[in-house]
C-alpha positions as CSV (number, residue, x, y, z in Angstrom):
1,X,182.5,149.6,146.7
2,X,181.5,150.0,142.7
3,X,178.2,152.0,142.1
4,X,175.0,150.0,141.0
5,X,174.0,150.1,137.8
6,X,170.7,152.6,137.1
7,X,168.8,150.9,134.2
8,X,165.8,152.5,132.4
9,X,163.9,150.9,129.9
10,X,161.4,152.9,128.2
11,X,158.3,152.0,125.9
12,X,155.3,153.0,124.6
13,X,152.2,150.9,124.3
14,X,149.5,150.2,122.3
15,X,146.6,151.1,122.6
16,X,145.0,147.7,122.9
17,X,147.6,146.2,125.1
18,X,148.1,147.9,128.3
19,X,146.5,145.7,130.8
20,X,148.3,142.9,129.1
21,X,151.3,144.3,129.5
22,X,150.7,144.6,133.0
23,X,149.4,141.3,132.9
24,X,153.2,139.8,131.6
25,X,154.5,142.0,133.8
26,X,153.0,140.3,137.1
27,X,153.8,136.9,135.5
28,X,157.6,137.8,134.8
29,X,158.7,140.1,137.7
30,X,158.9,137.0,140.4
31,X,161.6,135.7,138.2
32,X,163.4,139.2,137.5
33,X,163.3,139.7,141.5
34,X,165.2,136.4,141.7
35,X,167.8,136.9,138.9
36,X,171.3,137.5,140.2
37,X,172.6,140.9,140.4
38,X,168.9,142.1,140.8
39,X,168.2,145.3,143.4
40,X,164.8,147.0,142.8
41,X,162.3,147.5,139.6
42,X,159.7,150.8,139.7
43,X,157.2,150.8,136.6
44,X,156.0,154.6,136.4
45,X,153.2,155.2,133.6
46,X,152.7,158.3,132.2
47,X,149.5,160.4,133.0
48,X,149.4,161.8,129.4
49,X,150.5,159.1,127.2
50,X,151.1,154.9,127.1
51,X,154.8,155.4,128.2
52,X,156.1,153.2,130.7
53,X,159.5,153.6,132.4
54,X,161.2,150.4,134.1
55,X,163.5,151.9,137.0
56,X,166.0,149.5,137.6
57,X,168.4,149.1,139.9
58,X,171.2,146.0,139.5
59,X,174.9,145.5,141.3
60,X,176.5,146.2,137.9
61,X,175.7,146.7,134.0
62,X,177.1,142.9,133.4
63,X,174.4,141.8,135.4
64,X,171.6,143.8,133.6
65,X,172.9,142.7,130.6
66,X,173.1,139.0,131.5
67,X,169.6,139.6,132.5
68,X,168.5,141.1,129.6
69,X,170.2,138.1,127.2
70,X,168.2,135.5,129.5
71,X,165.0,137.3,128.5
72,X,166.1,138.0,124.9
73,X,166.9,134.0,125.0
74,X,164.1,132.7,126.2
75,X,161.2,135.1,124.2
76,X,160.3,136.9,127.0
77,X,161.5,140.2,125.2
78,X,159.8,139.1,122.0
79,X,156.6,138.8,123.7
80,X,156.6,142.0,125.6
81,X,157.4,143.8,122.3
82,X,154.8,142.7,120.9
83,X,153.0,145.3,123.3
84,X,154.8,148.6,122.4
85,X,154.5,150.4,119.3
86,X,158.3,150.5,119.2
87,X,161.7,149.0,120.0
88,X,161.8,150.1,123.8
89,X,165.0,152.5,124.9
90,X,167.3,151.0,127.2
91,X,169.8,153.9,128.8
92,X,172.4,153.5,131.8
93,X,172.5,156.4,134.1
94,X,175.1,157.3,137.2
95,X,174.1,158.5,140.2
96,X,175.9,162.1,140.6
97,X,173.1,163.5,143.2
98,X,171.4,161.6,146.4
């Protein structure tokens, strides 16, 4: 059986557009929970700082990345970066511990 794919996309907001964000995010996470290859999605926010973390868990990296091309496709990814004051970091991580 092949490891899943740990996905973390990280991204800081502006000032003026958190609950909006949160806002997108409740409109696009049905779809993302129904894309194929899809696991699980946490969201942490930091306590100090507009950081958000998107902990995700897919069946491989192909699948993430089909994903992410769908969004990219369709403008979703242009309209949620409109909300960070960055280009967000995407990073791929292995599970060594459990």
């Amino acid at each position: 059986m092949s490891q899943k794919a740990i996905v973390t996309l990280e991204a800081n907001l502006k000032d003026d557009c958190i609950d909006n964000f949160f806002y997108l995010l409740s409109k696009y996470l049905p779809e993302t929970k129904m894309y194929d290859g899809f696991i699980s999605i946490k969201i942490h926010q930091c306590t100090t700082e507009n950081t958000i973390v998107l902990h995700q868990e897919w069946e491989s990296i192909t699948h993430y990345e089909a994903y992410l091309r769908w969004r990219t496709d369709n403008g979703v990814m242009h309209i949620l970066r409109a909300n960070f004051t960055s280009d967000p970091i995407i990073k791929y991580w292995n599970t060594v511990i459990v």
